[in-house]
C-alpha positions in Angstrom: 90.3 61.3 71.4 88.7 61.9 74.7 88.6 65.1 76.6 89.5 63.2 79.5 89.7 59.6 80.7 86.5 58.5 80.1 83.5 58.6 82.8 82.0 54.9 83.5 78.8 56.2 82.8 77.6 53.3 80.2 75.4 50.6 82.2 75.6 46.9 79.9 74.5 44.0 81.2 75.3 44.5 85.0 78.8 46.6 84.7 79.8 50.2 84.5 81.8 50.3 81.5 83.9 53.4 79.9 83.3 54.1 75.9 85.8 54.4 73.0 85.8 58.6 73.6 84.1 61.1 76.4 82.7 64.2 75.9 82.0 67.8 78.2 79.2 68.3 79.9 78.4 72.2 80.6 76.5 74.2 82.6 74.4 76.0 80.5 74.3 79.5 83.0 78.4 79.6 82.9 79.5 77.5 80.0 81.9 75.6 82.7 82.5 72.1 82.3 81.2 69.8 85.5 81.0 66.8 84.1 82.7 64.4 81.2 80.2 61.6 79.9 81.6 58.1 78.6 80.5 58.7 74.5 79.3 55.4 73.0 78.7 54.2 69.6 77.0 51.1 67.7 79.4 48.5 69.3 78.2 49.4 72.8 74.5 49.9 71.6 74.1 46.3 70.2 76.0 45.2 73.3 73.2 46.4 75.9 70.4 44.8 73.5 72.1 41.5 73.2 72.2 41.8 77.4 68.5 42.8 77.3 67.6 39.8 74.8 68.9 37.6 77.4 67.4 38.7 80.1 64.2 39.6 78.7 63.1 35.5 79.7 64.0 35.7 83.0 62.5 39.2 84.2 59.2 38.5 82.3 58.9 35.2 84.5 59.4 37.4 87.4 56.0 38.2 89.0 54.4 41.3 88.7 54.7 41.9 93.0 58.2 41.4 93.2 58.7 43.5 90.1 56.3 45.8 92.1 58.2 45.4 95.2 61.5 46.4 93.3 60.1 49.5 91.7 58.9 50.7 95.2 62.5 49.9 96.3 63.7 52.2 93.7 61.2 55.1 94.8 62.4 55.3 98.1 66.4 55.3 97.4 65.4 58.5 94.6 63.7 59.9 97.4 66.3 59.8 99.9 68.9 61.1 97.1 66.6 63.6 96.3 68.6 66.4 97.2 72.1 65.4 95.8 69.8 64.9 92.6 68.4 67.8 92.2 71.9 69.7 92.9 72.8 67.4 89.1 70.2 68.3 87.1 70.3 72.0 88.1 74.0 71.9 87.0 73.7 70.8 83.7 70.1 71.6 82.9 70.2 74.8 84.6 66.7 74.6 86.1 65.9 76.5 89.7 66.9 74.1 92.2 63.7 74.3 93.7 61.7 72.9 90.4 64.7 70.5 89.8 63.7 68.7 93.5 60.1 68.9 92.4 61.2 67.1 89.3 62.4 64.1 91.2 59.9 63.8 93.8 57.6 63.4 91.2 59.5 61.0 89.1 59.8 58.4 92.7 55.4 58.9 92.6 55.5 57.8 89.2 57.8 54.5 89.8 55.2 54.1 92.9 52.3 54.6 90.0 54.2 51.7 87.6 54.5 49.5 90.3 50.9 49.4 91.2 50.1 49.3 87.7 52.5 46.4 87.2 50.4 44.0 89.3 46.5 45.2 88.1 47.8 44.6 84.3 46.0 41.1 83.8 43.5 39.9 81.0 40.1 38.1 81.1 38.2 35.1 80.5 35.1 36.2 77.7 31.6 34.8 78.1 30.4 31.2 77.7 30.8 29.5 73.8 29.8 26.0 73.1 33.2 25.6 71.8 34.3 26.8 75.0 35.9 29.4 77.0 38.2 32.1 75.7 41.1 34.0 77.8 42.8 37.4 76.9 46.2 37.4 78.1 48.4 40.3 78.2 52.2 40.2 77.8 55.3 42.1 77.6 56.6 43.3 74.2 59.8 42.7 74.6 63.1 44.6 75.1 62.7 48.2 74.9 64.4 51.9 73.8 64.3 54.6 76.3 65.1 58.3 74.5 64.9 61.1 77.0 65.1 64.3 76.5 67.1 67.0 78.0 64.1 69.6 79.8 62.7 66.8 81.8 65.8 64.7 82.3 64.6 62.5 86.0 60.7 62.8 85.4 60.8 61.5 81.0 63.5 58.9 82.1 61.4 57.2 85.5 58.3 57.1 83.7 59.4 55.1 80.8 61.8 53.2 83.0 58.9 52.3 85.5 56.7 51.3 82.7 58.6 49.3 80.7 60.0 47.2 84.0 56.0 47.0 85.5 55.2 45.3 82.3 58.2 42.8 82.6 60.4 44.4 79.2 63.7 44.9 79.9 65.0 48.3 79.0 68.2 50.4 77.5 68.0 54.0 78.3 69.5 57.0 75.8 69.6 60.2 77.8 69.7 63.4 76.0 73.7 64.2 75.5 72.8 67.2 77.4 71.9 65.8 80.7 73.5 62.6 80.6 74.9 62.2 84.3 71.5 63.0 86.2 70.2 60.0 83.7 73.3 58.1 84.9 72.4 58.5 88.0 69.3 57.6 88.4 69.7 54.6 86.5 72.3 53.5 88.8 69.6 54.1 91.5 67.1 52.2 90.3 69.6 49.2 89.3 70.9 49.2 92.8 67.7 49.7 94.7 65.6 47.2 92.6 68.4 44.6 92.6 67.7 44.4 88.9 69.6 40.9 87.3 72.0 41.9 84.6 70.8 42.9 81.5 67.4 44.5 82.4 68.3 47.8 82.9 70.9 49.3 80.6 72.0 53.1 79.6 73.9 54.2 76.5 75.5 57.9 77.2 76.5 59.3 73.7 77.2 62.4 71.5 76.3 60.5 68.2 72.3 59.5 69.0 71.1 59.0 65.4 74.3 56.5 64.9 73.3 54.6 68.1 69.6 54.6 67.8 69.8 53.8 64.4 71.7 50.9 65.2 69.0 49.2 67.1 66.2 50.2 64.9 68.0 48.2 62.6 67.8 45.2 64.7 64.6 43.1 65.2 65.1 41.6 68.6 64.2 45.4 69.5 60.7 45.1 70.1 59.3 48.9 71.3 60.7 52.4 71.1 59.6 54.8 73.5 60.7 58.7 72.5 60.6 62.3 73.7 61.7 64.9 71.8 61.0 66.7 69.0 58.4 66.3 65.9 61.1 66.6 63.7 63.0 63.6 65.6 60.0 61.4 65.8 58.5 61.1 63.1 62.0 60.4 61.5 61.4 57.2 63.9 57.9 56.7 62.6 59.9 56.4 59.1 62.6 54.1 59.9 60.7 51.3 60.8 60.4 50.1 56.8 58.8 47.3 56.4 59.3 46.0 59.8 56.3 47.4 62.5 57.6 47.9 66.0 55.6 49.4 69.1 56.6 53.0 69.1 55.4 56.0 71.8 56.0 59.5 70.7 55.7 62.2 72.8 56.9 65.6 71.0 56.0 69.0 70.3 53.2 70.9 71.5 52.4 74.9 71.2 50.2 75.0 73.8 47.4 77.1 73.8 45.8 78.3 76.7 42.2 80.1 76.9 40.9 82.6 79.5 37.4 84.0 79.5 36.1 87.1 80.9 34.5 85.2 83.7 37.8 83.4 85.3 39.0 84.5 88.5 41.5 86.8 87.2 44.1 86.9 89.8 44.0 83.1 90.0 44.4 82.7 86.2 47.5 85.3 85.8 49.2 83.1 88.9 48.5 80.1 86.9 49.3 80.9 83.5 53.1 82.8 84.4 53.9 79.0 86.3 52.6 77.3 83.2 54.8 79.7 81.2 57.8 80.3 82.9 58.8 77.3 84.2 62.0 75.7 83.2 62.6 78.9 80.9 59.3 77.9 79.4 61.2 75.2 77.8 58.7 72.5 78.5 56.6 70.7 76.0 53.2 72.0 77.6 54.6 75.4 78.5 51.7 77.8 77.6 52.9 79.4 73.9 49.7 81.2 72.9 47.6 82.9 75.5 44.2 83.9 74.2 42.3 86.7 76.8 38.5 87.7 76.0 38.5 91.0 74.8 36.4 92.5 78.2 39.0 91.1 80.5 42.4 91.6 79.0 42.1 95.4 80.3 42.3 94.0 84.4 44.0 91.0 83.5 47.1 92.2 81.7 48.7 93.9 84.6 47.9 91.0 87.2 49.9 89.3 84.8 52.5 91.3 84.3 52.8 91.6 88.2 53.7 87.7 88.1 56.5 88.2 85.8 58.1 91.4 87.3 58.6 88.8 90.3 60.5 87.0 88.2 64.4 86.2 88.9 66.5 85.2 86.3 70.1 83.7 87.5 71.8 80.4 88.6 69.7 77.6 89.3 71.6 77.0 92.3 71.1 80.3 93.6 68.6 81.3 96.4 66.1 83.3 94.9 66.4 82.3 91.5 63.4 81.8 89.6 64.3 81.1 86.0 67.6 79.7 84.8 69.0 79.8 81.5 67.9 78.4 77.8 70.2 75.2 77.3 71.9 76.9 74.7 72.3 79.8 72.4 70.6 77.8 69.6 67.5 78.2 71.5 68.4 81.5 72.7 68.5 82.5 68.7 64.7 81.3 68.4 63.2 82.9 70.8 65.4 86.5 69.4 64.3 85.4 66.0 60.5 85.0 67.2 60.2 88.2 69.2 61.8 90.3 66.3 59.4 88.8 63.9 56.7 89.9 65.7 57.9 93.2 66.6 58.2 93.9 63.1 54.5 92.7 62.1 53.3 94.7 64.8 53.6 93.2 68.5 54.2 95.4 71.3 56.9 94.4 74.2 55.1 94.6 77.7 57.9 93.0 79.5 61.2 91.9 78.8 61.9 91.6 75.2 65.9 91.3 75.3 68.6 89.3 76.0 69.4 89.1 79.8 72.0 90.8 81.2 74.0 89.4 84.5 75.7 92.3 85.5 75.2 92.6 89.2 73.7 89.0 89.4 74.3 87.2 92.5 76.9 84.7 90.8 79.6 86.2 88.2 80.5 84.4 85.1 76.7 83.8 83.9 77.4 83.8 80.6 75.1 81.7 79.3 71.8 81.7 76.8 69.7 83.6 79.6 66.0 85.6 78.2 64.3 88.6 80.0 60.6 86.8 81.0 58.9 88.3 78.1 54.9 88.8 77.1 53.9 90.3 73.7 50.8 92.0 73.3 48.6 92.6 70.2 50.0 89.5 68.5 48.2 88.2 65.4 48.5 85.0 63.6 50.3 85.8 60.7 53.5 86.0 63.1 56.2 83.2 63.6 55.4 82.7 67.4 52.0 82.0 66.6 52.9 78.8 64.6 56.0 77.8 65.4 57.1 76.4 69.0 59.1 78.8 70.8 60.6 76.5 73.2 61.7 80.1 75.8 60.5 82.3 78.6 58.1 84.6 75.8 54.4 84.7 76.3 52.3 86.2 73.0 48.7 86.9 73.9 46.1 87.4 71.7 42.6 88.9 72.0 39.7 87.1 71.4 35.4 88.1 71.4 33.6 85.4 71.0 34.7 81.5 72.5 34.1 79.5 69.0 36.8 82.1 67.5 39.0 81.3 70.6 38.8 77.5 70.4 39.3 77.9 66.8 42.4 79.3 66.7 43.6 77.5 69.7 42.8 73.9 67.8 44.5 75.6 64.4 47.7 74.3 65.5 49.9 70.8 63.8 50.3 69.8 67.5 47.7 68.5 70.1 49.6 68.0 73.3 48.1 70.2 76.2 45.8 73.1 76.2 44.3 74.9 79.1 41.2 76.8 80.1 40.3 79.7 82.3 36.9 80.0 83.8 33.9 80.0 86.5 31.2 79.1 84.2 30.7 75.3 84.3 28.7 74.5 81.2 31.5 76.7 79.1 34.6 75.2 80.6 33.3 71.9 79.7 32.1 72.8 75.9 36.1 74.1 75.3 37.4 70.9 77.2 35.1 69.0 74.6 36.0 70.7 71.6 39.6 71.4 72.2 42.0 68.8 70.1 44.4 67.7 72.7 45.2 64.9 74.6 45.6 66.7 78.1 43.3 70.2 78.6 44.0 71.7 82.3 40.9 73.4 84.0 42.2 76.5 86.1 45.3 74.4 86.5 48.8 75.2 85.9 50.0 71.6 86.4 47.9 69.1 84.6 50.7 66.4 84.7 50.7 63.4 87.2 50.9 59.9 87.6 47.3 59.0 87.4 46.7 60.7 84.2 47.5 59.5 81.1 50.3 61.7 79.6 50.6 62.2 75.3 49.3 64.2 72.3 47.3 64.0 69.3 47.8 65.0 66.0 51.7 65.6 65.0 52.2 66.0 68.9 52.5 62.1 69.5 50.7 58.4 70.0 50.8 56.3 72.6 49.9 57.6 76.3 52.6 57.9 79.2 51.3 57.7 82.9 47.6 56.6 84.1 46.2 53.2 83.8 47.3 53.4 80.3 50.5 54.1 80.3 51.3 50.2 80.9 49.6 49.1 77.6 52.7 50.9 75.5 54.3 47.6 76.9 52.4 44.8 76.6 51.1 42.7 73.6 47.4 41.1 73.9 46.8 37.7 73.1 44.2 35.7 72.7 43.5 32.1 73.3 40.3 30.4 72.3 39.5 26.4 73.9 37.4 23.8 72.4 36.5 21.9 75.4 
């Protein structure tokens, strides 16, 4: 039965429709309720792709500047929301309300991004043959799978959505059941703004994902799968194909590593590496996880960095002053506990934080949610859990390292291949470790190496496919090629 009358929060082929049950959705820093979420199964599923099936003819016939002109549409109205957006995500993902608002500005640059790619995705005609000419032609794949996850909830959700509708595929969105109504209501954004026909854009709310999803992999008229998750998750998805190959884009975990030598400006890199840390509880797929400092500067680095996180200000996300919100729940809360004990015991010494964090005397009463103390371990080895396993929280392990082929070593002796970064003055050495580093995206003295114009994915078990940049687009289309006999 429902917890309440069910919330319309299921977009299928132009209405709002209600599901067979609801379900809570909870502020992760009080464990209140502010939301119920319309909870759909199979039957609504294979209702949105039948919608999309039909109207995958029609929006591919659209051309690419009106599909560009509706996308831009779409930016604007999710710029002049911005605000009231934010406010949602904050209270359910728990983020600062400051980095939730950043979130969303940059999700309407990357709809501006699709849109402009949208209209440069064409083909080309090959040389002369005496047979005659021959034409590459690029087209959409077909009706497409949206899953979202729950850290990212606006910026993981536009850039698929912008993608997939830039390259003519109609698409059905699955937002993480924990941040289902800032998914909700962005889709309704974009719907409204882009004057989207019926059936093009499409959102499935639910408690019960692997029933749902696994639905439409089981169908064949779904043509491409675009996820964002876990490793675990994805390559279950990888799997499930069978004997049937569909376009799939993984983007999953990633245990960032992050390198600074001992001729990086110092004060720059400590700034840089707590932002790449800390933000969104360090629950973000390119959050730094391993920090390795050269040996000769870790003595005058250290306490710039542990400066950074003293200024830190766990609390409300919707709180002035508040710099770090909660984990999403106490699942990830008994990770992180079970990561810095391990550690501890092997050897690790706390230099900040270490503990559970307590919100007596916060601003707000009645935080009683999965909330971490900003943490950094020092003489961490490899032989500890951190140092192979994701954390997915606000704890920063650093490790000492002499010489750079050790550092790059270790940082590349990882499952995952996502994002690494890289401290330093010295221009030939910066650009050896950007050369040998195994990831898809390596940050140079930046803490925020994600935007539209670069492509966005991992190597190795941390994903295929690229999100973002002028390849983003080709996750959506097929090529074809046509040969003439004149």
């Amino acid at each position: 039965m429902p917890a309440e009358p069910s919330t319309a929060t299921l977009l299928i082929d132009g209405e709002w429709r209600t599901g067979p049950a609801a379900f809570e959705v909870v502020d992760p820093a009080t464990l209140e309720v502010v939301a119920h979420a319309a909870d759909a199964g199979p039957d609504e599923a294979l209702a949105a792709l039948e919608a999309a099936c039909a109207a995958f003819p029609g929006w591919r016939a659209t051309g690419s500047e009106d599909r560009a002109t509706a996308l831009r549409a779409a930016a604007a109205a999710i710029r002049a929301a911005a605000g009231p957006l934010a406010e949602l995500m904050t209270s359910e993902n728990g983020k600062p309300l400051h980095e939730a608002r950043g979130e969303v500005m940059g999700s309407a640059r990357m709809l501006d991004w699709a849109a402009e790619e949208g209209r440069r995705a064409d083909g080309r005609v090959t040389p002369g043959n005496p047979n005659g000419p021959g034409l590459v032609l690029r087209t959409p794949v077909g009706p497409a799978l949206a899953i979202t996850p729950w850290n990212f909830p606006a910026s993981m959700l536009v850039r698929k959505v912008g993608l997939a509708l830039a390259a003519g595929c109609p698409v059905i969105v699955k937002p993480a059941e924990q941040t289902p109504m800032i998914g909700t209501e962005l889709v309704r954004i974009i719907n409204e703004a882009a004057a989207l026909p019926a059936g093009v854009l499409q959102s499935i709310t639910t408690t019960r994902p692997a029933e749902v999803v696994g639905a439409l992999l089981d169908d064949p008229r779904l043509r491409k799968v675009s996820f964002t998750g876990s490793t675990e998750v994805g390559l279950s998805l990888i799997r499930s194909t069978g004997s049937r190959l569909r376009r799939t884009s993984l983007e999953m975990g990633g245990h960032s590593p992050a390198v600074v030598f001992d001729d990086a400006d110092l004060p720059a890199a400590a700034a840089a590496v707590s932002a790449a840390k800390f933000a969104n509880a360090g629950q973000s797929c390119i959050a730094i996880n391993r920090l390795y400092v050269q040996r000769g500067a870790l003595e005058a680095f250290l306490p710039l960095l542990l400066e950074r996180v003293a200024a830190l200000r766990p609390g409300h996300g919707a709180d002035e002053g508040t710099t770090l919100g909660p984990l999403i729940d106490f699942a990830g809360l008994d990770k992180v506990e079970r990561h810095v004990t391990d550690a501890v015991k092997r050897g690790a010494a706390v230099a900040a934080g270490g503990r559970r964090w307590s919100a007596e005397g916060a601003a707000r009463p009645g935080l009683a949610g999965a909330f971490y103390e900003p943490t950094v371990l020092t003489g961490v080895d490899d032989s500890m859990l951190i140092s192979s396993e994701e954390t997915f929280g606000p704890v920063l392990p650093i490790y000492a390292f002499d010489d750079d082929e050790d550092a790059l070593n270790r940082a590349n002796a990882s499952e995952y291949g996502l994002a690494a970064y890289v401290f330093g003055s010295a221009l030939g050495r910066v650009w050896r470790a950007v050369e040998a580093l195994d990831f898809g995206i390596v940050a140079v003295n930046d803490p925020a190496p994600v935007r539209p114009e670069l492509p966005f994915g991992g190597m190795k078990n941390s994903g295929q496919e690229r999100e973002g940049g002028s390849e983003g687009i080709d996750a959506y289309l097929e090529t074809k090629s046509v040969s003439v006999k004149l």
